[in-house]
C-alpha positions, 0 to 999 in steps of 0.5 A: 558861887560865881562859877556855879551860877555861870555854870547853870546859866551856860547848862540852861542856855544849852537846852534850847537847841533840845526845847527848839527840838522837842517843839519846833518853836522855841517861844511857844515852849518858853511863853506857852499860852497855857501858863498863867500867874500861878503857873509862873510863880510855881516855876520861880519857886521851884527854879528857887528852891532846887537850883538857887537853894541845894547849891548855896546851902551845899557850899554853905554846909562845906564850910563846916563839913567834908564835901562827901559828908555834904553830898550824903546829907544832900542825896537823901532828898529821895528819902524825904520826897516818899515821907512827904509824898506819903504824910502830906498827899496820901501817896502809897507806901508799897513793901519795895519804895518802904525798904528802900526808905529803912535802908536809904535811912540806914546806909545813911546813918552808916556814912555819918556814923563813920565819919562821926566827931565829938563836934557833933555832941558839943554842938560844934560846926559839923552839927551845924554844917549836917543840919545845912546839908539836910536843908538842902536835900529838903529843898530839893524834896519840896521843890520835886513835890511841887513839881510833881503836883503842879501839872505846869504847861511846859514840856520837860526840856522847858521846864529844865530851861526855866529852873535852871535859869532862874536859879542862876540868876538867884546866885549870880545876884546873890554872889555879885551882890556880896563882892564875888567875881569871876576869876582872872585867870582861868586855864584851858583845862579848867574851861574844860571842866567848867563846860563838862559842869556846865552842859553834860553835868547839869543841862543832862542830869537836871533833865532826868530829874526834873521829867521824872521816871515815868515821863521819861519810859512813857515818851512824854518828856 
């Protein structure tokens, strides 16, 4: 975990050249006047949640299950943002968002039930690493709704910047803390790797997600 706390905290140190950018001053994007307590500790929850959260029950569910059965668990958040968005706020479920609901659900239940082992009907590990996977994609799920419902006073790159980097430092102290360090030798290739992990990967990736579809074709973010 030491080097996927790095990773994001290099990824959200390569957004302010963009939120410098995007607003002309970095401390009035970072600070905004606008934000108050509520505002802040919505973004420490968020950064928490969908940063700090995904990554440490993501290896945490490795341990127990194959890293793609981990991913499928993990990329089901869409799925759980539409059910939470349509029990908990009343959002419309129209015909095209419920079949893409019944086949994420089949597609799905299809990968799992592909590579399905008698573990899971004893109780075993890959029980416990689907259930880890899964809390990790609900994690990403609350913390898109909160995001979406919170109207925070931060331009997209901003809010990118604070949710990575609060979540890097959730892991750097959680992974310093239980004696993990980074490693002693470390080659030029998988520098290489790490940078691309770092700031295309994450720093490009976390963006598109964090401003959502309809900022990003309106010119908002």
């Amino acid at each position: 975990m030491i080097l996927v706390g790095w990773r994001f905290f290099v990824a959200a140190l390569a957004t302010l050249p963009l939120v410098l950018l995007h607003s002309r001053q970095l401390g009035a994007a970072l600070f905004t006047p606008q934000a108050g307590l509520r505002d802040a500790s919505l973004m420490i929850l968020i950064g928490l949640l969908q940063t700090a959260a995904v990554m440490e029950l993501l290896f945490w569910a490795m341990k127990h299950v194959s890293a793609s059965t981990a991913a499928i668990l993990h990329f089901t958040h869409p799925i759980w943002v539409v059910l939470f968005g349509r029990v908990l706020h009343g959002e419309p479920l129209r015909s095209a968002r419920l079949a893409g609901l019944l086949l994420g659900f089949m597609g799905v239940a299809l990968a799992l039930a592909l590579g399905i082992s008698p573990a899971i009907f004893s109780h075993g590990t890959s029980l416990t690493g689907e259930i880890i996977g899964l809390a990790s994609a609900l994690c990403w799920a609350i913390a898109t709704l909160v995001n979406k419902r919170a109207a925070l006073p931060f331009n997209s790159w901003a809010l990118s910047f604070w949710q990575m980097m609060i979540g890097a430092l959730a892991i750097l102290i959680l992974a310093y803390s239980n004696g993990l360090r980074w490693p002693d030798s470390v080659t030029a290739v998988q520098w290489g790797w790490f940078l691309w992990l770092a700031i295309p990967a994450s720093t490009g990736s976390f963006r598109a997600v964090v401003c959502g579809p309809e900022q990003r074709w309106s010119g908002k973010g």
